[in-house]
Steps between C-alpha positions, in 0.01 A plus 500: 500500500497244270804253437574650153486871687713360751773408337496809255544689816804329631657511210428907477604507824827367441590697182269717458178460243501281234337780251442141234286361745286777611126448538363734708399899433697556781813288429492682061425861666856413688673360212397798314654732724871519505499633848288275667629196317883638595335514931338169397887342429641674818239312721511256333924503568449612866221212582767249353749606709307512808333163478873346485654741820175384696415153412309473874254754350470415202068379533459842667658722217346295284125532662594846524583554155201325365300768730702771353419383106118469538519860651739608192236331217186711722697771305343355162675732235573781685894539474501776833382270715729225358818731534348566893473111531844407387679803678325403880584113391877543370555744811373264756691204311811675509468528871469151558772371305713787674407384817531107409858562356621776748745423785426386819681623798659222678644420874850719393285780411281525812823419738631806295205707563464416857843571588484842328195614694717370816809731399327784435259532826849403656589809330269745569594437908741742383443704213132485471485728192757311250500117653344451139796678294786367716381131469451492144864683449671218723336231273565692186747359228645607214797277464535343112326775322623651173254747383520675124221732286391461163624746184214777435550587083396840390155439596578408883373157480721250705613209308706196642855580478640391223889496667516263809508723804794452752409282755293208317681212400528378138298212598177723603570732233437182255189422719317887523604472100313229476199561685296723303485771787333777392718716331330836455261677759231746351342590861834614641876422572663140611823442729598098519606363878610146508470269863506159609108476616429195584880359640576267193868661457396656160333863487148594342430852406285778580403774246341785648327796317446828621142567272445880670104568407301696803615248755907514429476122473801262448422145404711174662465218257718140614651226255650161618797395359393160383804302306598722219238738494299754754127463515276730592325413905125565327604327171223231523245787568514673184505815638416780257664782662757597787298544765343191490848312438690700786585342789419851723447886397625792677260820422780768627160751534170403651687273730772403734611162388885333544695184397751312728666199382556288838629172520372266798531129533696489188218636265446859323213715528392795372367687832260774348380756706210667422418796766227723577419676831552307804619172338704318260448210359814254405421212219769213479493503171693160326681664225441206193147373600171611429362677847142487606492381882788686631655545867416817613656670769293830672600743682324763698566834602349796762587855442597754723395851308521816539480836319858721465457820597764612264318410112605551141279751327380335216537786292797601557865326652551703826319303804265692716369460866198383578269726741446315805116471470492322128844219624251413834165508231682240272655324773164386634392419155764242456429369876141387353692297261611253764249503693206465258699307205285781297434350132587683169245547167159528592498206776397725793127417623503871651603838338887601621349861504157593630244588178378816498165549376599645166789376301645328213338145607523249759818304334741818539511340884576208556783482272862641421399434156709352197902403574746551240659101402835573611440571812314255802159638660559395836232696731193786514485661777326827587706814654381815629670820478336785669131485418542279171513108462742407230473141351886328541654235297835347611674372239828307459789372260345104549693512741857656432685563789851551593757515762536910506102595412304208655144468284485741186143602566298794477158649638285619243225726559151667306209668674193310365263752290803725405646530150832655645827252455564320746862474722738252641735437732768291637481224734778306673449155635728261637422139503514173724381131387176347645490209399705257254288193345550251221312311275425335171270715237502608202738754409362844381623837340750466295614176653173323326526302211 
């Protein structure tokens, strides 16, 4: 590029696009476009920021952001692949200046994560179903909190309260007053919970809003109290919505997912679990930073299952016995499970059921077929009653499992080539923990910012 070019694109770069000094097709066709123009600021706002969090890369994003410009002008005028440009470039932008600004675990948090993996295999010596549960509850505090919820008006939307609530001192009630928190939720209803999160003697606050939609989910946003105001953890992010600014989601269906608060070596973390079958994963999540690299603690489970022989009828309340023949038939289905680790949707490299040489097509075999979101596909597996092969799906909760049931699971089952419904029934399983591992990753689910 020329010197002239060059500098036009810093300055872009660092403000966005000097529409005055535009020379190019390209650079009018953007300052003709509200849209692109507005992307062209954002970048321009994001590279800014990201050149100052990462000054020891600053030649490389540079380099790679003259790369990314002489792709954008191959666009010439054509505004769709300009918008396509300046989405992939603001995207991947954002996700370095997340990562350059995020926090880094340090020694405390690894001497925390180690010792938890050592306290819960310790644990599961004993109780190798809930080592998990019981650790996290013995670590669990909830001293200090005073928790309120917002006023719904006629419409139920939650607004800030305007009254202070009993329990928050006049001096925080000055501070949330004065902090611009948002005061009226259109996606669902707020409650208010303030904590001392990071052990400075003065609480922050945590709004969390239950949004419903398909998933149930409740978002968990964090503020720090800095001075005389609270300000939001993602505040430098400019995050547009609330699941980008929360610090974790729970999705209450279409997953299994739980918060501890635990306190080790004198720091808070939010422990989420996210389950599905045969593990749960536990993030150390720290409560007022920005969390990309995360300690992770796994844990690993083996089932022992089996198939009731008393079941609730699906169509109606009152439980019926099983006849001897189908409990052994499913029975050995479910054995194939463990011993095969049998994959679900259409991964099998050989039909479940035998093709005859008629039918509705070669697919109808070697899969259950489609799951319903809520639940967890876990396994396909064929079983035979009589002279028929039925196609087998066991499916669970992600997970859910408690004290009295064991797993909530359930074998599914369809003969392949047959329009008739379908029928399912209940499995048992107890669990005991394989293995218990730890490490540092990024966090996933509704953990992931």
């Amino acid at each position: 590029m020329s010197a002239i070019a060059l500098v036009f694109f810093q300055q872009a770069m660092a403000s966005g696009m000097d529409c005055t000094k535009a020379a190019t097709a390209v650079e009018n066709a953007i300052c003709a476009d509200k849209g692109l123009y507005q992307q062209d600021a954002k970048m321009g706002a994001v590279y800014g920021k990201l050149i100052k969090s990462a000054p020891d890369q600053k030649t490389e994003i540079k380099n790679a952001q003259r790369l990314w410009l002489k792709a954008r002008n191959q666009c010439d005028e054509n505004v769709a692949c300009m918008n396509q440009r300046y989405r992939e470039r603001l995207e991947s932008l954002q996700a370095q200046w997340i990562d350059s600004v995020a926090y880094t675990p340090d020694e405390i948090d690894k001497q925390v994560l180690e010792e938890l993996r050592q306290r819960v295999e310790t644990a599961s010596k004993d109780d190798p179903e809930f080592a998990l549960e019981k650790t996290l509850e013995t670590l669990t505090v909830s001293v200090g909190k005073t928790s309120f919820s917002g006023d719904r008006d006629d419409s139920d939307l939650t607004h800030f309260p305007k009254n202070i609530p009993k329990g928050v001192t006049r001096d925080e009630w000055k501070a949330l007053n004065a902090s611009s928190i948002d005061t009226e939720s259109e996606i669902g209803q707020n409650s208010y919970v303030l904590m001392d999160l990071d052990g400075d003697q003065r609480r922050d606050l945590m709004v969390k809003t239950y949004a419903g939609g398909t998933g149930l989910f409740t978002y968990f946003e964090t503020f720090r109290r800095d001075g005389e105001r609270f300000i939001k953890r993602t505040a430098a992010m400019d995050a547009e919505s609330r699941a980008e600014s929360a610090l974790f989601t729970t999705n209450d269906r279409g997953a299994n997912q739980a918060v501890n608060w635990i306190k080790m070596h004198g720091k808070l973390y939010a422990a989420y679990r996210d389950s599905s079958y045969g593990v749960d994963s536990v993030y150390l999540l720290n409560p007022l930073q920005i969390n990309r690299m995360v300690p992770t603690l796994t844990v690993r489970y083996r089932y022992q299952l089996s198939v009731p022989r008393t079941q609730e009828n699906q169509d109606n309340p009152v439980a019926y016995e099983l006849e001897p023949d189908v409990q052994k038939a499913l029975t050995e289905g479910l054995s194939k499970i463990d011993e095969n680790n049998t994959t679900t949707s259409g991964q099998q490299k050989t039909p479940i059921c035998p093709i005859p040489p008629s039918g509705p097509g070669d697919d109808d075999y070697y899969s259950f077929g489609a799951s319903y979101y809520a639940i967890e596909p876990v396994a396909d597996v064929p079983v035979i009653l009589g002279n028929d092969c039925f196609i087998a799906r066991l499916i669970s909760w992600y997970g859910s499992y408690d004290a009295k049931s064991g797993l909530f699971a359930q074998l599914a089952l369809r003969k392949p080539g047959s329009e008739e419904q379908g029928k399912a029934y209940s499995v048992n399983g107890r669990r005991h923990i394989t293995q218990v591992s730890a490490s540092i990753g990024k966090a996933e689910g509704g953990a992931a910012n």
